[in-house]
gemmi code that builds the backbone of each chain (N, CA, C; Angstrom):
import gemmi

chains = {
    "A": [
        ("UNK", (-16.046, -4.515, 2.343), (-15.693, -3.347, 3.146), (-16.549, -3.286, 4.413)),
        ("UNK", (-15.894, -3.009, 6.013), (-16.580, -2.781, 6.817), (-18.050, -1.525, 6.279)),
        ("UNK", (-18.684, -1.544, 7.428), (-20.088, -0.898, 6.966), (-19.559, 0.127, 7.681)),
        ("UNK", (-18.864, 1.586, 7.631), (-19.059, 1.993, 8.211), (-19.418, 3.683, 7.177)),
        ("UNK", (-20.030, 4.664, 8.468), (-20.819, 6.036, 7.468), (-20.251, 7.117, 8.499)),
        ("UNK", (-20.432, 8.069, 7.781), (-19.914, 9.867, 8.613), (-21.013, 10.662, 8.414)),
        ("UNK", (-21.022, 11.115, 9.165), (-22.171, 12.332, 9.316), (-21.720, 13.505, 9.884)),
        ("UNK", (-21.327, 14.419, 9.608), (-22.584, 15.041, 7.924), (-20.944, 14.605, 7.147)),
        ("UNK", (-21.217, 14.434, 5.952), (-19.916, 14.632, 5.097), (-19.243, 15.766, 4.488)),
        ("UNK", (-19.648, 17.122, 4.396), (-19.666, 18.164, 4.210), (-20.697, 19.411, 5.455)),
        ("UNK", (-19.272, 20.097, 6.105), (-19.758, 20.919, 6.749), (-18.927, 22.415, 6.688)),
        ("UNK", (-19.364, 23.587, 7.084), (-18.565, 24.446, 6.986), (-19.499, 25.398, 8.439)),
        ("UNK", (-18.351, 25.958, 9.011), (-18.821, 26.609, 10.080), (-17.922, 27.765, 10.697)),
        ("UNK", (-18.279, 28.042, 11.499), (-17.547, 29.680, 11.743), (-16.677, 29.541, 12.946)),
        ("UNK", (-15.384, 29.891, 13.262), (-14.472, 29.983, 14.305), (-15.296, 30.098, 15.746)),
        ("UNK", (-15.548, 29.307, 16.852), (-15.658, 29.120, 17.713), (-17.174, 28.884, 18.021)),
        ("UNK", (-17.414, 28.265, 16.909), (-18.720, 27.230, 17.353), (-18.356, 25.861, 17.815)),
        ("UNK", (-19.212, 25.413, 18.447), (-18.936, 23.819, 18.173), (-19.515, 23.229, 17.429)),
        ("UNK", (-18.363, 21.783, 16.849), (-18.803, 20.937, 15.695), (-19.021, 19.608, 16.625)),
        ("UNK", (-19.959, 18.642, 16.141), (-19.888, 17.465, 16.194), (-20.145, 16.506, 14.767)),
        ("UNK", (-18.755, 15.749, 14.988), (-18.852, 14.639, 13.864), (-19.220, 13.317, 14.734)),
        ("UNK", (-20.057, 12.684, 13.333), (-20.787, 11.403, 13.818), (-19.989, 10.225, 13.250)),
        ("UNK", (-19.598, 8.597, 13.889), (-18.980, 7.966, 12.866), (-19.989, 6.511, 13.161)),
        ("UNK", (-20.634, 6.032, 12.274), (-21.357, 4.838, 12.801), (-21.259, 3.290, 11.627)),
        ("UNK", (-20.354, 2.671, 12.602), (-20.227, 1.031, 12.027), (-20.962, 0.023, 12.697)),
        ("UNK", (-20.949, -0.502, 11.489), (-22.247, -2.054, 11.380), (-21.662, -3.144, 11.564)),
        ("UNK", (-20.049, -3.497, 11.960), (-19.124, -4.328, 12.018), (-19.240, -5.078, 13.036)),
        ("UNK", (-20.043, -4.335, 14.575), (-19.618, -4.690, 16.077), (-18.099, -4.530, 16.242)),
        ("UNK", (-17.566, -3.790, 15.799), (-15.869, -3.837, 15.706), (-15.608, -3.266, 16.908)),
        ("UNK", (-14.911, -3.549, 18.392), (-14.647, -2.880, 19.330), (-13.587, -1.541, 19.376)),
        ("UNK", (-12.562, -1.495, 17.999), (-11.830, -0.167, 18.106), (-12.338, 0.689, 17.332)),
        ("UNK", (-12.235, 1.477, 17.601), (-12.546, 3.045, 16.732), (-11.708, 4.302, 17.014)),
        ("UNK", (-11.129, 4.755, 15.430), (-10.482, 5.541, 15.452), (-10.866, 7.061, 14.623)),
        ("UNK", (-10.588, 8.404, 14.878), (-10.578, 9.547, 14.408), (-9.207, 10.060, 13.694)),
        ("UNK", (-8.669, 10.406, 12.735), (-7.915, 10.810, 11.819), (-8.374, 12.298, 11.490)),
        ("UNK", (-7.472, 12.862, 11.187), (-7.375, 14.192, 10.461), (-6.409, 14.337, 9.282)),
        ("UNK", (-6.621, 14.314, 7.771), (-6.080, 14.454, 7.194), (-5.783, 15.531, 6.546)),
        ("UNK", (-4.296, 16.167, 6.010), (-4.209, 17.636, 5.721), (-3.268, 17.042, 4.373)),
        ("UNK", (-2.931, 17.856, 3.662), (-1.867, 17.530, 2.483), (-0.421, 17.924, 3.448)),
        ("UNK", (0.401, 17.621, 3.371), (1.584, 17.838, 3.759), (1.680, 16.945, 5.039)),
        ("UNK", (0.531, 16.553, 5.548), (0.599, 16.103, 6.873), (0.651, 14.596, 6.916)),
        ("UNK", (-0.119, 13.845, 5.960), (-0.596, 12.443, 5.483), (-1.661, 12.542, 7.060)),
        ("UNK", (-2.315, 11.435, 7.172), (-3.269, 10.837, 8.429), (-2.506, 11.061, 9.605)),
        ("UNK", (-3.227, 11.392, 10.518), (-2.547, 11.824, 12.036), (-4.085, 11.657, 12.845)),
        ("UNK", (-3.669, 10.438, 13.542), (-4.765, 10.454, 14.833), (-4.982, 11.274, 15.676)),
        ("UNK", (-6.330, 11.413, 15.807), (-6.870, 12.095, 16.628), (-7.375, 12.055, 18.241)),
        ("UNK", (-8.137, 10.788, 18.471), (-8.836, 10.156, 19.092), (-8.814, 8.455, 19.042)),
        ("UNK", (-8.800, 7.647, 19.769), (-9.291, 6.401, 19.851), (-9.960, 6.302, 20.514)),
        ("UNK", (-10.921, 4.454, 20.213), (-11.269, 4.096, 21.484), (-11.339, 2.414, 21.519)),
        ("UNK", (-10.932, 1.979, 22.545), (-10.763, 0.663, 22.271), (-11.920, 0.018, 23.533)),
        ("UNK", (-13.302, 0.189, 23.308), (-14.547, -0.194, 23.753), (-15.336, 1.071, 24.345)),
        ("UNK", (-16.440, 0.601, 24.803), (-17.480, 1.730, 25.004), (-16.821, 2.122, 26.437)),
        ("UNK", (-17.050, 3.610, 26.077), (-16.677, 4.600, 27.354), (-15.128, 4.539, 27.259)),
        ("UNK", (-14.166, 3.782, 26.796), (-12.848, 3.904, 26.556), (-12.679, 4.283, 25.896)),
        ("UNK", (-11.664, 5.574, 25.672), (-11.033, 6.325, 25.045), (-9.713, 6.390, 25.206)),
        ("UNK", (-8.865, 7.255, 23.890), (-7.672, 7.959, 24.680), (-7.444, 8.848, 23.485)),
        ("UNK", (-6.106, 9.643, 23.430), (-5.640, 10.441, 22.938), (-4.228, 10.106, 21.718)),
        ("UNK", (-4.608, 10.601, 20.495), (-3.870, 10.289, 19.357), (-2.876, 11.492, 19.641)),
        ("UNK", (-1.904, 11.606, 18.607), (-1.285, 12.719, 18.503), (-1.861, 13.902, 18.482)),
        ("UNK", (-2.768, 14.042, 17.745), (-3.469, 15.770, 17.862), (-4.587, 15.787, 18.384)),
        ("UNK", (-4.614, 15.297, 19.554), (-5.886, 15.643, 20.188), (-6.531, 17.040, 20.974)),
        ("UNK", (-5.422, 17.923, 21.204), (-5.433, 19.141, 21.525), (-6.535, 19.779, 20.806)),
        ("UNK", (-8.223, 20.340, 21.184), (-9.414, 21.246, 21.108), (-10.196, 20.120, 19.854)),
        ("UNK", (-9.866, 18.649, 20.507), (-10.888, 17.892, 19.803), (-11.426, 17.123, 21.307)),
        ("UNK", (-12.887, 16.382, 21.651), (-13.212, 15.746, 22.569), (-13.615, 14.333, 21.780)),
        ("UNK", (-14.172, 13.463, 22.507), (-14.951, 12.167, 21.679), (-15.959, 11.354, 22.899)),
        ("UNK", (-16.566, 10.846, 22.483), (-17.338, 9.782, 23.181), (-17.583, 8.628, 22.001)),
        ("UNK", (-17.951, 8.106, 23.200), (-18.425, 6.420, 22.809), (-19.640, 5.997, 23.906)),
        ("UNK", (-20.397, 5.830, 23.390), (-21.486, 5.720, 24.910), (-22.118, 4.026, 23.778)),
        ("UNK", (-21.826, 3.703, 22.997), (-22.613, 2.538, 22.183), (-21.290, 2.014, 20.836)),
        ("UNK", (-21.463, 0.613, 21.133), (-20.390, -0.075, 19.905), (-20.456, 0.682, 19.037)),
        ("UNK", (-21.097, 0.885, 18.174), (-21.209, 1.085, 16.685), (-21.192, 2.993, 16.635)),
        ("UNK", (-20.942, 3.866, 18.181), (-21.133, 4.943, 17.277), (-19.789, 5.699, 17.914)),
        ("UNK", (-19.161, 6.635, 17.376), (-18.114, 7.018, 17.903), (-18.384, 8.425, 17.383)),
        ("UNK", (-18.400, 9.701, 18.616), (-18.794, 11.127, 18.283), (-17.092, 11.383, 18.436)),
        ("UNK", (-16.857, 12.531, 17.776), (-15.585, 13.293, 17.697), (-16.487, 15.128, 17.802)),
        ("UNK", (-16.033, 15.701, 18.745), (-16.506, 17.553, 19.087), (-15.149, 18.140, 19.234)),
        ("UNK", (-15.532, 19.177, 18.201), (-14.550, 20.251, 18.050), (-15.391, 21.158, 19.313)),
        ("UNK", (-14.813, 21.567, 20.285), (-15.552, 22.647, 21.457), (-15.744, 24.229, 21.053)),
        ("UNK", (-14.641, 24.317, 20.042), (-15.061, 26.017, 19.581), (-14.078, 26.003, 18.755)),
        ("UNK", (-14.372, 25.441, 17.516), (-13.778, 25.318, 16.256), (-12.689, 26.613, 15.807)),
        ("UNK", (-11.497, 26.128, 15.413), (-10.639, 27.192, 14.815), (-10.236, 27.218, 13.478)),
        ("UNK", (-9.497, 28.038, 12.788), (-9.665, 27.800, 11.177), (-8.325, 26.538, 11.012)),
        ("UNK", (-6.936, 26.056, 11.794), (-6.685, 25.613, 12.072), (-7.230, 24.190, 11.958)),
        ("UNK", (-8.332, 23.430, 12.260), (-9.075, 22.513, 12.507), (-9.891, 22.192, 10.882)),
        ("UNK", (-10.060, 22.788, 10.147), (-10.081, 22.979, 8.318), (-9.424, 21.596, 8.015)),
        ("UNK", (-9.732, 20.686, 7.662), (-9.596, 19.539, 7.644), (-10.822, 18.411, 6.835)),
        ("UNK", (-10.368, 17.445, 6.298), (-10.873, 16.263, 5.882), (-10.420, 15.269, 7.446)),
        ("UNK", (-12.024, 14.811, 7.768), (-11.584, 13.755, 9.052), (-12.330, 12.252, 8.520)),
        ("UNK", (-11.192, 11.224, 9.012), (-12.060, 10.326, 8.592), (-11.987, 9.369, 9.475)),
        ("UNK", (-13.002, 8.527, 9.811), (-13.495, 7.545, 11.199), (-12.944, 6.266, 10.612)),
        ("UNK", (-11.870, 5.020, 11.208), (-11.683, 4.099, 11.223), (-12.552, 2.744, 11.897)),
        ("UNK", (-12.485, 1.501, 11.686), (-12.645, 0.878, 13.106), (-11.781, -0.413, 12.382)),
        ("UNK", (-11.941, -1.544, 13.771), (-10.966, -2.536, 13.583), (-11.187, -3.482, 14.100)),
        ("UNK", (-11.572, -4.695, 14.170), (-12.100, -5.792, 14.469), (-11.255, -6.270, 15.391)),
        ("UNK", (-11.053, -7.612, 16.434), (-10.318, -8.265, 17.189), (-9.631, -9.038, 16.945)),
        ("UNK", (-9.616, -9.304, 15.908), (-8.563, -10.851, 15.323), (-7.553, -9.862, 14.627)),
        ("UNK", (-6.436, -10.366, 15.191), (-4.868, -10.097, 14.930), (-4.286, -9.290, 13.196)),
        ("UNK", (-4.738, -10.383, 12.369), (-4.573, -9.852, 11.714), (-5.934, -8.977, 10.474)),
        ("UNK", (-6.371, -8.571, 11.028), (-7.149, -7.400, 10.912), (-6.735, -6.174, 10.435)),
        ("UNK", (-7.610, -5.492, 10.468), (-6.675, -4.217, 9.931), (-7.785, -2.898, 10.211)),
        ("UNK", (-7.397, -1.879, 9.755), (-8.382, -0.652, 10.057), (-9.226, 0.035, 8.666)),
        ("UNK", (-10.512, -0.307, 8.572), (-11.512, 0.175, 7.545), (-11.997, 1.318, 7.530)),
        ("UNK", (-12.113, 1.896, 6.760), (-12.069, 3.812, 7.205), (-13.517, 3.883, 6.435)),
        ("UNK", (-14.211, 5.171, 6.792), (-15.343, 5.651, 6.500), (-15.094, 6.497, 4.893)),
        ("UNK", (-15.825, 6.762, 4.724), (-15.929, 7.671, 3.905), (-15.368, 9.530, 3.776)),
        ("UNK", (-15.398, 9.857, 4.922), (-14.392, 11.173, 5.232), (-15.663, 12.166, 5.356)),
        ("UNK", (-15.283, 13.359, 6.100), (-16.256, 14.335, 6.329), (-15.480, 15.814, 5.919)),
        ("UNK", (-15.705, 16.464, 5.016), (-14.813, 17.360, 4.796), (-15.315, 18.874, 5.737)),
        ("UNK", (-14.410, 19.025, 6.633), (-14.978, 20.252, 7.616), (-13.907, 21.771, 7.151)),
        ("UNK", (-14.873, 22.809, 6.834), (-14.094, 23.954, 6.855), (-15.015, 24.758, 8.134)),
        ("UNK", (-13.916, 25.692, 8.226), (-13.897, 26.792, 9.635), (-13.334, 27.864, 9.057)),
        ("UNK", (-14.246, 28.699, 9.113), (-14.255, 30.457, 8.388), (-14.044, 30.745, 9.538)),
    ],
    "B": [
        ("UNK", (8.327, 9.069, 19.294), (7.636, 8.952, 18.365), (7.906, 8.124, 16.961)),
        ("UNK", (6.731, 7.709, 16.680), (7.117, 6.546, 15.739), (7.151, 7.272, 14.502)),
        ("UNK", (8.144, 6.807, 13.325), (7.861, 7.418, 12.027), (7.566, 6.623, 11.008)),
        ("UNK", (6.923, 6.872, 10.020), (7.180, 6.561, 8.788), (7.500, 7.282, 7.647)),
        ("UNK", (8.111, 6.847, 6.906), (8.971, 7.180, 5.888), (8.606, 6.664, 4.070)),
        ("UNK", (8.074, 7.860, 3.320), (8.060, 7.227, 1.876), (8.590, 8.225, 1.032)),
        ("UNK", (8.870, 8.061, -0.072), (9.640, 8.709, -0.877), (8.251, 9.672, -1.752)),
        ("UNK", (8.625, 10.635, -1.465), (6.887, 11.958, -1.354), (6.673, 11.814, -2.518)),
        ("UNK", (7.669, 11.447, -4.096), (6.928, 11.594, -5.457), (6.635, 12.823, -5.576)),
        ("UNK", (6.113, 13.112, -6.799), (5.119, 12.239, -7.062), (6.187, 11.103, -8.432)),
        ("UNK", (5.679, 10.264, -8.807), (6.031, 9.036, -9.409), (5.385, 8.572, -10.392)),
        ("UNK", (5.577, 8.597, -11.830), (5.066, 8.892, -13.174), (5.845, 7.697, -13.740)),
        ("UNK", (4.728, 6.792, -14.198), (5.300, 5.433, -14.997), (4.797, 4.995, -16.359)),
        ("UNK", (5.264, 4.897, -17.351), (3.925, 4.706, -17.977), (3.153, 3.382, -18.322)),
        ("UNK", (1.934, 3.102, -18.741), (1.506, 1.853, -18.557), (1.850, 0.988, -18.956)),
        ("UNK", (2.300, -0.135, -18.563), (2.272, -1.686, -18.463), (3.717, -1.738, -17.830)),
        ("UNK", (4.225, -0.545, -17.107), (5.954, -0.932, -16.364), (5.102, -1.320, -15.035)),
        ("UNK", (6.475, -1.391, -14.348), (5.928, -1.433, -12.937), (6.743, -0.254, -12.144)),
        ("UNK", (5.747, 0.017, -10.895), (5.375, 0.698, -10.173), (6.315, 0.382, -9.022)),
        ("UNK", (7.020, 1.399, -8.224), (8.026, 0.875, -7.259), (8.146, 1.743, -5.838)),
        ("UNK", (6.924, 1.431, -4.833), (6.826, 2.406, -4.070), (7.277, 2.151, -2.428)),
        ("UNK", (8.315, 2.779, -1.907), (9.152, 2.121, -0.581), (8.627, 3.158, 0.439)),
        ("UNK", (9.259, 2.511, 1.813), (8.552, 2.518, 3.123), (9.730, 2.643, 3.888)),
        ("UNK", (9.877, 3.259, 4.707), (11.216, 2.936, 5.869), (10.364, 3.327, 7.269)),
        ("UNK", (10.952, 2.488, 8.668), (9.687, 2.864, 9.564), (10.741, 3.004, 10.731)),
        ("UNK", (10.307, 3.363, 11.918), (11.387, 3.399, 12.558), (10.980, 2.754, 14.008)),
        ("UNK", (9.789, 2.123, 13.915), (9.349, 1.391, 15.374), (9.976, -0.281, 14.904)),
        ("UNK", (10.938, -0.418, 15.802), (11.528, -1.538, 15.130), (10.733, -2.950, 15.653)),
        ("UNK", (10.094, -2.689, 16.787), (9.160, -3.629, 16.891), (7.576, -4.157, 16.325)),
        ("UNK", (7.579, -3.356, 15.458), (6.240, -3.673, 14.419), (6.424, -4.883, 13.964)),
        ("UNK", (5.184, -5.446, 13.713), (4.718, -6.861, 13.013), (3.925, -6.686, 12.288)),
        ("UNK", (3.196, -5.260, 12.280), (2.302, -5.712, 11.375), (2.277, -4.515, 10.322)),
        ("UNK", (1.434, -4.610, 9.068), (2.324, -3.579, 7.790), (1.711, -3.650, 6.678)),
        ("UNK", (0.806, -2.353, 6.176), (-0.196, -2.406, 5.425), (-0.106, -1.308, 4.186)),
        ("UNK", (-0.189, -1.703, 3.252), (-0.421, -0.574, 1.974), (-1.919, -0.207, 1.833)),
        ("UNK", (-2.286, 0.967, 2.115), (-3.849, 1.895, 1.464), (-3.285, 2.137, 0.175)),
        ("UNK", (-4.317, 2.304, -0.721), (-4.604, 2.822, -2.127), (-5.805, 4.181, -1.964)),
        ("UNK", (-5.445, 5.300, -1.995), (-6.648, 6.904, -2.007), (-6.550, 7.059, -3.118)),
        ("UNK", (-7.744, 7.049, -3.485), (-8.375, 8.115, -4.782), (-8.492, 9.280, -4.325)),
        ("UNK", (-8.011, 10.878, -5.137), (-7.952, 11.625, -4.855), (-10.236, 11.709, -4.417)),
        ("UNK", (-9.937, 12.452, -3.296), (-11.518, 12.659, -3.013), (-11.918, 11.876, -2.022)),
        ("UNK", (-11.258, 10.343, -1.808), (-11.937, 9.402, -1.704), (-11.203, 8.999, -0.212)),
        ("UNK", (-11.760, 7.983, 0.356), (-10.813, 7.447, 1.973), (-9.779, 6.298, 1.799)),
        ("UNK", (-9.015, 6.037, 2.245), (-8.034, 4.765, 2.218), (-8.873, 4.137, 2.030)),
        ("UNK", (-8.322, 2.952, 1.232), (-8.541, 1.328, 1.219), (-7.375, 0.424, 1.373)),
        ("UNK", (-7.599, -0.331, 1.883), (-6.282, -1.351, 2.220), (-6.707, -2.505, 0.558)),
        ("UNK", (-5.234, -2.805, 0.488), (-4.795, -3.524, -0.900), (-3.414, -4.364, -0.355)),
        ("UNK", (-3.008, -4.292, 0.586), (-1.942, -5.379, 0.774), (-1.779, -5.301, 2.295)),
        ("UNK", (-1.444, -7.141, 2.904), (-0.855, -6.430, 4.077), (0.037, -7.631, 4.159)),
        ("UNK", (1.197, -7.190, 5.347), (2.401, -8.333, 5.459), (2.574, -8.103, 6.486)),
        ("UNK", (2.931, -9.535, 7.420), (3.713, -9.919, 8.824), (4.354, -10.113, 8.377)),
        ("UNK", (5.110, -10.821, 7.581), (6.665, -11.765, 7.805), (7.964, -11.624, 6.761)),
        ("UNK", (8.960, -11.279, 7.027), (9.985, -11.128, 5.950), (9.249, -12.086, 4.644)),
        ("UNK", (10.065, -11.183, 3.725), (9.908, -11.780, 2.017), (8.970, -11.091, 1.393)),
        ("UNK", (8.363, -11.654, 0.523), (7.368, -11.350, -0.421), (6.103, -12.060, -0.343)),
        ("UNK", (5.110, -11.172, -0.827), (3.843, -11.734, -0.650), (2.632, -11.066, -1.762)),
        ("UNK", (2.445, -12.096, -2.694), (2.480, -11.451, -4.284), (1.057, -11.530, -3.863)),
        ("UNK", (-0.356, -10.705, -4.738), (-1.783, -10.520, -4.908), (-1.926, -9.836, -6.324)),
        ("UNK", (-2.386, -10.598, -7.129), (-2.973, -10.715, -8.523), (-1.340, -9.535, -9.095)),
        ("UNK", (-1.623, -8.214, -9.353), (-0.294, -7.518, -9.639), (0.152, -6.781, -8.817)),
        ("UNK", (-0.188, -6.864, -7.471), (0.453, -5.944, -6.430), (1.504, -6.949, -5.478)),
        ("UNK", (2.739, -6.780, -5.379), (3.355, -7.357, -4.453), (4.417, -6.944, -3.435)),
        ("UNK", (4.096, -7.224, -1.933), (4.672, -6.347, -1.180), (6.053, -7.099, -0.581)),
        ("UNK", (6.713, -6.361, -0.086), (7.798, -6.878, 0.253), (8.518, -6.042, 1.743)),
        ("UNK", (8.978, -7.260, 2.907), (8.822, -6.758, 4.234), (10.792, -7.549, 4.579)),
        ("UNK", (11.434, -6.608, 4.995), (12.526, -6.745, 5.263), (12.818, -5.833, 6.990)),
        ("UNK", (12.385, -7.131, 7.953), (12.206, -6.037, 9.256), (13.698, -5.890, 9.833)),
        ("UNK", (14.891, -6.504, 9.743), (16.142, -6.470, 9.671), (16.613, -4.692, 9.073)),
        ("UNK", (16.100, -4.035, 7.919), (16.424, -3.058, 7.203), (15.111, -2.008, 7.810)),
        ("UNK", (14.016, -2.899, 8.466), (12.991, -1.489, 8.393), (12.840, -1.064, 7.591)),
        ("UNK", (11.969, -1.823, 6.461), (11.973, -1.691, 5.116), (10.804, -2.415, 4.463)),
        ("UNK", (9.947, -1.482, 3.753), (8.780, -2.183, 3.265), (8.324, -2.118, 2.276)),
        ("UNK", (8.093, -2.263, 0.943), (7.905, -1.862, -0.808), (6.701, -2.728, -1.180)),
        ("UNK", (6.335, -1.971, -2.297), (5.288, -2.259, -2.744), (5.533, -2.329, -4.377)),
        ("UNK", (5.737, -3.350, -4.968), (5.501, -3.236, -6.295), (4.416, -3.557, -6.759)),
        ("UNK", (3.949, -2.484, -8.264), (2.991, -2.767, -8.950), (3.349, -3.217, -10.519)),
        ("UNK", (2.651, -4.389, -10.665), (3.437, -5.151, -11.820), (1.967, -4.320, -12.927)),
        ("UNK", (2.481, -4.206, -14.368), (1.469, -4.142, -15.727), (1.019, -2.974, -15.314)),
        ("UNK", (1.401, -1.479, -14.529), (0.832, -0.521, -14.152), (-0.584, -0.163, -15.061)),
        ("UNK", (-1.606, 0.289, -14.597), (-2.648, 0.471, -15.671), (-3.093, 2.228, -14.900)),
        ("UNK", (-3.587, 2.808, -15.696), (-4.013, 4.481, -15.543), (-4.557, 4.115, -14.265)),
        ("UNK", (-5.632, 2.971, -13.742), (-6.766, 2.943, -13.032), (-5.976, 2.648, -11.473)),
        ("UNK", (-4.692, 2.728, -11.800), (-3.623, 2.556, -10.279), (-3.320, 4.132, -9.954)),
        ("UNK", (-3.522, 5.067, -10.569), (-3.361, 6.582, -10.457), (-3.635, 6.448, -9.148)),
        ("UNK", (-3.123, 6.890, -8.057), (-3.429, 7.065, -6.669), (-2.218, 7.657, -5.912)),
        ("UNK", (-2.639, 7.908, -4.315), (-1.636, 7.766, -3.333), (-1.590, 7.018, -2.679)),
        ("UNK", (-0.312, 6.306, -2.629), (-0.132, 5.002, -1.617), (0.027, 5.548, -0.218)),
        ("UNK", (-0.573, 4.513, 0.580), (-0.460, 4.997, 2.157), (0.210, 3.927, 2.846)),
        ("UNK", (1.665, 3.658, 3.128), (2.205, 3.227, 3.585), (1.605, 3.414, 5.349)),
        ("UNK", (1.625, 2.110, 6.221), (0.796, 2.026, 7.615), (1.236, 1.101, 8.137)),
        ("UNK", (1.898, 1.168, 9.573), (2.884, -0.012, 10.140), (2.052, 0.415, 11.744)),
        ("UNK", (1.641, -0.762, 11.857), (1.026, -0.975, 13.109), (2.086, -0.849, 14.242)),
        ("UNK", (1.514, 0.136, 15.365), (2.473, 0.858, 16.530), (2.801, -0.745, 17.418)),
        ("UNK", (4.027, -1.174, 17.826), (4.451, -2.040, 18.939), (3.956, -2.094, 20.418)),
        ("UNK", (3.617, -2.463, 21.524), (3.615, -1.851, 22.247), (2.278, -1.968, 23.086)),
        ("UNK", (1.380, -2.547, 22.258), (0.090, -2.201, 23.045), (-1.125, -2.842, 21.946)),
        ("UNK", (-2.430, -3.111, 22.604), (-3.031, -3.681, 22.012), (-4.668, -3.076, 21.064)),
        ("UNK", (-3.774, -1.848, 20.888), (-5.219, -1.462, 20.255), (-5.149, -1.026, 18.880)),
        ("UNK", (-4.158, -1.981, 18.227), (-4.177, -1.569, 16.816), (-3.657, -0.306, 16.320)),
        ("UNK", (-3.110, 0.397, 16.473), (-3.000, 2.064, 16.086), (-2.005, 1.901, 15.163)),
        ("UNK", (-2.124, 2.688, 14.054), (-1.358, 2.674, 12.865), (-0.917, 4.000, 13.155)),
        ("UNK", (0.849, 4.059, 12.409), (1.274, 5.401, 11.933), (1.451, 5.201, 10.561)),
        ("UNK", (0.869, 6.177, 9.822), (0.780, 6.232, 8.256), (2.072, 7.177, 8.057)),
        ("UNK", (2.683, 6.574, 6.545), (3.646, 7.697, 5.934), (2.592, 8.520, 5.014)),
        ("UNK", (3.231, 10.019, 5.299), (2.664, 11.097, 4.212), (1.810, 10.519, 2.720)),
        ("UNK", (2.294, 9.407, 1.972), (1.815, 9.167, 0.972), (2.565, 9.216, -0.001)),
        ("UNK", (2.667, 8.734, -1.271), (3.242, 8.389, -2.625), (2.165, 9.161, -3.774)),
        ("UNK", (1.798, 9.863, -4.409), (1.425, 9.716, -5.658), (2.283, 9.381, -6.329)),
        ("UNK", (1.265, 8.181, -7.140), (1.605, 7.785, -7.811), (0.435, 7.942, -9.398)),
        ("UNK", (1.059, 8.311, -10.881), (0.858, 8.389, -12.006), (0.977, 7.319, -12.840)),
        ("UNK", (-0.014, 6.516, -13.655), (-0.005, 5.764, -14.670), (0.346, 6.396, -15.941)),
        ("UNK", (0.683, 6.961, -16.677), (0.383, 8.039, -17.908), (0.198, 6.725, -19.130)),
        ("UNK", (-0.991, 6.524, -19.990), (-1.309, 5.927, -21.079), (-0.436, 6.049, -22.202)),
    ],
}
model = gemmi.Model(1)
for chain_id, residues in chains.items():
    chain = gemmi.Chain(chain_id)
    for i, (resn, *xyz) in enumerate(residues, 1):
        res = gemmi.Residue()
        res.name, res.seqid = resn, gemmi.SeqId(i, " ")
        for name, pos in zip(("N", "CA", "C"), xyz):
            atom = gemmi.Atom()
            atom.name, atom.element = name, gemmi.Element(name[0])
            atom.pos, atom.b_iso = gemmi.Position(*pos), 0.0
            res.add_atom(atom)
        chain.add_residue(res)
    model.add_chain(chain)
structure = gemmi.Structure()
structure.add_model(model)
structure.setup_entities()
């Protein structure tokens, strides 16, 4: 399994704070991805990034941000968290050779009171 | 927008049948096409993947890719309790080079002893 970890894995916080999730792989893998998983919803991207300082926008990227300033770490910020945003998120990445595939973290389970 | 498609289950077999879990996708230019296995709690893991029409058997899991039908299955041969999961059907987006998967909702799937 790629090396990769989430930080914090359990958080809970109050409607219009900001959150930051941490995602950090040991792979050197140049893509990295953010997911939000809900029941009814299955996985729905959030965020990518396909190298440092490159980013872009998944389907629900609407009151999520991200950086990448270093290979191995990929931040995902909620700017002022809504209860909406109550979610299991979990950090991908993906190596360069073709047939490759995407290794997911461990998951961070975030609630918003 | 790209879809995927699985039959929501949940899907109750009991042990030693096999397991019969399908895919329909609708980006007709995909090549590439992956089954996750989730433990409830737990993050995807990948357990099968296929480029090319036919079949492509691994110890008792064998997948099967019909890109003519947009059509992708997963059988599990000798089902055992310890296959209890949701399958995550994942067909890599056409189009561009940064890997991005659209996942179907998921399968539970039930071993019952």
């Amino acid at each position: 399994d790629a090396g990769i970890t989430q930080s914090p894995r359990h958080k809970v916080t109050e409607t219009g704070t900001p959150v930051t999730l941490r995602c950090h792989q040991t792979e050197n893998h140049r893509y990295m991805y953010w997911y939000r998983q809900d029941p009814g919803h299955g996985l729905r991207l959030i965020h990518y990034s396909y190298g440092v300082k490159d980013t872009d926008k998944g389907e629900v990227s609407d009151g999520y941000s991200v950086s990448r300033s270093k290979t191995e770490d990929f931040l995902l910020t909620l700017e002022s968290a809504t209860s909406s945003q109550t979610s299991v998120y979990f950090c991908a990445s993906h190596g360069t050779v073709s047939t490759d595939t995407q290794y997911f973290g461990p998951g961070t389970r975030l609630t918003v009171l | 927008q790209k879809e995927v498609e699985q039959n929501s289950g949940p899907l109750s077999v009991p042990e030693g049948a096999i397991a019969s879990l399908n895919c329909t996708y609708s980006d007709r230019g995909s090549q590439s096409f992956f089954w996750y296995r989730q433990y409830s709690g737990k993050s995807p893991e990948l357990i099968m993947s296929i480029y090319s029409n036919g079949d492509k058997e691994d110890g008792r899991f064998t997948a099967q890719l019909n890109k003519a039908s947009q059509y992708v299955s997963l059988l599990i041969r000798d089902s055992q309790p310890s296959d209890s999961a949701t399958y995550l059907c994942a067909v890599e987006n056409s189009g561009g080079s940064n890997y991005k998967l659209t996942f179907g909702k998921g399968t539970l799937l039930t071993v019952n002893p």
